[in-house]
Structure formats: C-alpha cells, structure tokens
C-alpha positions in Angstrom: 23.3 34.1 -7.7 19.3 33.8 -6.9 18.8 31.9 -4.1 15.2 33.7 -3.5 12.1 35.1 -5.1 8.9 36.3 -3.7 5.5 38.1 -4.2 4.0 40.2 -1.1 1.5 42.9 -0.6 2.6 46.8 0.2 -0.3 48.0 1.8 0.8 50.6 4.7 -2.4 49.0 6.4 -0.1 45.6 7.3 1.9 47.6 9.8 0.8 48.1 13.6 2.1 52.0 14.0 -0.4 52.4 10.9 -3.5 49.8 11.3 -3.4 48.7 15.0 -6.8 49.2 15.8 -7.7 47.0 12.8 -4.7 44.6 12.4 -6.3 41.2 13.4 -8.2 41.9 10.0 -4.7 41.0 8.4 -3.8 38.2 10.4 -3.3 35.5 7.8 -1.2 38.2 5.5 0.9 38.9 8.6 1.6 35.5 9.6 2.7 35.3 5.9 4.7 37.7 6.4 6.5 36.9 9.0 6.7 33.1 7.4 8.7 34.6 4.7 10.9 36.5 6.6 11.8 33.4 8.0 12.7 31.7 4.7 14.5 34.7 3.5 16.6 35.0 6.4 17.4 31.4 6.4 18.8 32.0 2.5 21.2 34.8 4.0 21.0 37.1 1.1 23.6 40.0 0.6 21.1 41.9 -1.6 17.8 42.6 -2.0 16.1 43.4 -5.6 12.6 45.1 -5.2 10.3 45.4 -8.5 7.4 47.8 -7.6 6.3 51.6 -8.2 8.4 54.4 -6.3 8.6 57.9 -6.5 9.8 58.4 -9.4 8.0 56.9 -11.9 8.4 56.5 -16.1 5.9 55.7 -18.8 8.1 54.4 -21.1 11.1 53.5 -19.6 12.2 51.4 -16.6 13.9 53.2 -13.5 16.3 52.0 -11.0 16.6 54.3 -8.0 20.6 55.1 -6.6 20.6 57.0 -3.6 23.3 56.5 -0.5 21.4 56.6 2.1 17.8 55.6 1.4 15.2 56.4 4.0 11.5 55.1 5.1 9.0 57.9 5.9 5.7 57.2 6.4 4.3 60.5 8.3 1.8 60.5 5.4 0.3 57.8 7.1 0.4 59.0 10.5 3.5 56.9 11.2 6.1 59.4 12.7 8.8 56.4 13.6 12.3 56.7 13.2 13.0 53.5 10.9 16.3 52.4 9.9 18.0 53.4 6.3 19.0 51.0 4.0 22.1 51.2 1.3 22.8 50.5 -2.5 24.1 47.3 -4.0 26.0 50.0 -6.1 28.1 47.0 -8.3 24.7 45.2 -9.2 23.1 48.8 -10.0 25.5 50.2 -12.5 25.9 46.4 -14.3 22.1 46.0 -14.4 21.9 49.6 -15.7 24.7 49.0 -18.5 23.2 45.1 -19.6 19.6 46.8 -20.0 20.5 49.7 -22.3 22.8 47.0 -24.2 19.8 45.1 -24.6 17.7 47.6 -26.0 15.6 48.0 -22.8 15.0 51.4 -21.6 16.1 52.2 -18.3 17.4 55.4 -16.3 18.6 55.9 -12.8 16.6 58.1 -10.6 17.9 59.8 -6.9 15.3 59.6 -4.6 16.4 59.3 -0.7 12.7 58.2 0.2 11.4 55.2 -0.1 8.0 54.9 -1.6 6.0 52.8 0.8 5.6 49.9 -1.7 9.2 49.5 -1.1 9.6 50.1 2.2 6.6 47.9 4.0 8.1 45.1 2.7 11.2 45.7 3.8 9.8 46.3 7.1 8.1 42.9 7.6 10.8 41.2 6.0 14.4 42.7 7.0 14.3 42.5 11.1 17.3 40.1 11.4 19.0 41.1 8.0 20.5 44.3 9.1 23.2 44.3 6.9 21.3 44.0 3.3 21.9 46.2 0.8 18.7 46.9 -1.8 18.3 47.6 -5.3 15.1 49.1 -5.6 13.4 49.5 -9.6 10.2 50.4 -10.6 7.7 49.1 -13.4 6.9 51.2 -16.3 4.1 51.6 -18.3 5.4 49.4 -21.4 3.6 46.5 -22.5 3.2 42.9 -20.3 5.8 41.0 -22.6 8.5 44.1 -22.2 8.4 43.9 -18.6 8.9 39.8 -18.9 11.7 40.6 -21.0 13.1 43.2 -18.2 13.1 40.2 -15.8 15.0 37.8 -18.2 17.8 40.3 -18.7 17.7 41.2 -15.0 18.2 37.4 -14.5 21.3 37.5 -16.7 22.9 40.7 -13.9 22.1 38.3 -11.4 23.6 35.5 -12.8 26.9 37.9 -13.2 26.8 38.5 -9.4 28.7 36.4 -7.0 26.2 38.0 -4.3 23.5 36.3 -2.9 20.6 37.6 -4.5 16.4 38.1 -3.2 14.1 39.1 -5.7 10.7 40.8 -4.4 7.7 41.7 -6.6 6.2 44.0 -4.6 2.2 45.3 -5.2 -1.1 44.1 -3.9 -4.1 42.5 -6.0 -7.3 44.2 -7.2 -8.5 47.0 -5.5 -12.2 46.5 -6.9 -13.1 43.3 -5.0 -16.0 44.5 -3.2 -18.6 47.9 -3.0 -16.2 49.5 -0.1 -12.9 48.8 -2.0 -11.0 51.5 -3.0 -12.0 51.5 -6.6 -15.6 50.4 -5.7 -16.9 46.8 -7.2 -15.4 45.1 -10.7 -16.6 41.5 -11.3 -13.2 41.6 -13.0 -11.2 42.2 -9.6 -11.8 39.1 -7.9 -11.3 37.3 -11.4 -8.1 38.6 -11.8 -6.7 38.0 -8.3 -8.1 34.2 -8.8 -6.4 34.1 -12.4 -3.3 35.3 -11.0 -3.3 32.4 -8.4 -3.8 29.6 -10.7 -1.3 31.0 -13.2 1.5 30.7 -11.1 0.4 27.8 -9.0 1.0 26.3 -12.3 4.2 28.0 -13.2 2.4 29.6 -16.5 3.8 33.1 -16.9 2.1 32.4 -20.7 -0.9 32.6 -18.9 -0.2 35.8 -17.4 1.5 37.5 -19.9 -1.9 36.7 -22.0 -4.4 38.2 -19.8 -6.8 40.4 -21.2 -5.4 44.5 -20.7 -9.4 44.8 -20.2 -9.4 42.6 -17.3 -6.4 43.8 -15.8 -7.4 47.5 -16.2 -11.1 47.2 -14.5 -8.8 45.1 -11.6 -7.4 48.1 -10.6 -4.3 46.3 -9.5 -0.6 47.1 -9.2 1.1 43.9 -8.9 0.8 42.8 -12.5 4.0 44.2 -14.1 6.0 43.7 -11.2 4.7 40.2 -11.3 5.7 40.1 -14.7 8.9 41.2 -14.0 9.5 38.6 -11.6 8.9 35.1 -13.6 10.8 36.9 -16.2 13.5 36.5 -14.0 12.4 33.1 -13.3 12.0 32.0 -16.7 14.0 28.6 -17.0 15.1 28.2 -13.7 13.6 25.4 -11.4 11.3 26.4 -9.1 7.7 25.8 -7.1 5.1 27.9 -5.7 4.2 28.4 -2.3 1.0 30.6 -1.7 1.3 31.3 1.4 -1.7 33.3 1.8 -4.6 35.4 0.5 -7.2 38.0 1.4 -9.4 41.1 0.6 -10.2 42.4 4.1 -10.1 45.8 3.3 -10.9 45.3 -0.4 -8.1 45.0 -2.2 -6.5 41.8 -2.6 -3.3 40.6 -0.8 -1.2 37.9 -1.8 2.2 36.4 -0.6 3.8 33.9 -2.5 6.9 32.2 -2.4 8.3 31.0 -5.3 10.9 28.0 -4.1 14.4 27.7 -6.3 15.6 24.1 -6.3 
C-alpha cells in the first residue's frame, strides 16, 4: 500500500559533516527536510522505494540494486563518518523485478553494497527515527520520458500487491545551469525548467511534464526529471495534492522538496 510519495534534493552539500561552514545557505531546503521527515515518520512506513541514479547505471534498461547489507560512504566528500546500513525489501524486489519484465519493461538487478549518494543523503535527512526501514533502491535509465512514466505505473501495480507500507522518493536536484557559478555555468533554460517543473505538478499535470521539450531539459542540466517521471507514474490515478515545501539555487543548482499528499 502507498501511504507516501515525495520529491527531495541529493546534493552532499545539505549535510553538516560535508557543508558546515556554508549550511545556513540551505536553510529553507533543510527545514524542508526535516518537515518531511516528520510526515514520513508519522505514515510509519515498512519500506522505502528510492528512484534516482546509483552506481550502477543502464542506458537502456532500468536497474534495481539487491545487496544485503547496503552501506553509505561518503569519504569522497570528505565525510569519513560511520553511518548506519540499511537492508532490502527482498519480497517487493524480486515481484517488482518479475511484473517489469512481464510487462515488457526492461529491468536488471544490480549488486552494489554502496550507496550512491543520491540515495543515501536522503535517507540521511529523512530516516533518523525509522530505524527499522528496509529500502528498495532503482535507478532511471536513459529511455525516453513516457517509458519512465510507464515504469512508475507498473511499479504502482507491485505496490499495490504489497501489504507493506510503502514511501516512494524521487530523488535528484533541479538545473544545475541557473546562474554563471553553477556547475554547468548559465542556461536561460535552467531556471525555466525548474519553474516549469513547479507549476506542472502544482497542478497535478504529469502531461505537462512528460511533454517538455528534450532541448529544454538537456541545456537544464538536471537530474531529477526521469525520476520525476517515474514518480507521478506511480501516482497516475490515485488522489493526491502537492505540497512544495521549498525551493532554492544557493549554490546554483536548483533544490526542490515536494510532498505529494495521498488522500
């Protein structure tokens, strides 16, 4: 069963062993953050989905990563903490796996203890007082927009399946071509597409989304889109609302967090 679905930043830059000199530049994401955490614990969920990137990676087909234990390492960052490891929902894994391939949608398990960061900040800021979650972690591909809405709707049908109590994350930030100093230097198309993406699902049109311009999304430099995607795919039908909880580019890339409200 869904009982939660969000959409939150990744940036290693959000955490205070990382960014502490610099973190009152990400006060509103934080308190976001930490906002959301609240409403996910208050759902209780057993499991948590994450749809982002991670190590392992597939142009043309979806991957879901199995691994008993996984861990969070950040030492590339500087961040030599001891973090706590997180376990499979094996039973969701192997039906999700199964249902995809039935459905035509290409999808292969990968084995990678580590974490890539865009799944493990999140479930940093969000996890504190959920210490017995377990986590399926999948990763975007590079198919087409309307594939990866198509992923979601048959993830939605696994969910359904599950008598678990299921969280659904879209992990990635916004453009990172806001300003001259972002990452990807300036794009007038990356603040247009992080303001697009706003009013698309303010107003709960994933049409809107899924029709974006790939030239707009491409000069964005983003990598939130098909995770995104993924996301109202699993949302497509269902009741819900959206709750932007915040939004800003202090560092020049866009961060959004979102909560989209099941009623």
């Amino acid at each position: 069963m869904l009982v939660f679905a969000a959409l939150t930043p990744h940036s290693p830059l959000l955490l205070p062993s990382i960014n502490r000199e610099r973190l009152k530049e990400v006060t509103a994401t934080r308190e976001a953050m930490k906002q959301l955490a609240e409403e996910l614990y208050a759902v209780r969920p057993d499991t948590l989905v994450i749809l982002s990137s991670h190590v392992t990676m597939h142009e043309d087909t979806f991957s879901i990563n199995l691994h008993d234990p996984y861990n969070i390492n950040l030492n590339e960052f500087g961040d030599l903490s001891e973090y706590r490891t997180f376990h499979p929902d094996l039973r969701l894994i192997h039906h999700l796996q199964r249902t995809m391939r039935q459905k035509a949608i290409p999808t292969t398990l990968n084995t990678d203890e580590t974490l890539h960061y865009s799944t493990s900040v999140p479930l940093l800021l969000l996890t504190e007082y959920l210490p017995n979650v377990v986590i399926v972690p999948i990763s975007y591909a590079g198919l087409s927009p309307k594939e990866h809405f198509t992923a979601g709707e048959i993830l939605k049908e696994a969910i359904a399946d599950s008598t678990r109590r299921i969280a659904i994350i879209a992990s990635g930030d916004q453009s990172h071509a806001i300003t001259s100093d972002s990452p990807a230097g300036f794009a007038k198309e990356g603040l247009q597409y992080d303001m697009q993406v706003q009013e698309f699902i303010k107003n709960n049109n994933p049409a809107g989304l899924l029709q974006m311009k790939p030239k707009l999304v491409q000069k964005a430099r983003e990598c939130s889109y098909r995770s995104l995607l993924m996301l109202l795919g699993v949302l497509d039908k269902t009741n819900y609302w959206t709750k932007i909880h915040s939004y800003e580019a202090p560092f020049g890339v866009g961060y959004l967090v979102a909560h989209f409200e099941i009623g």
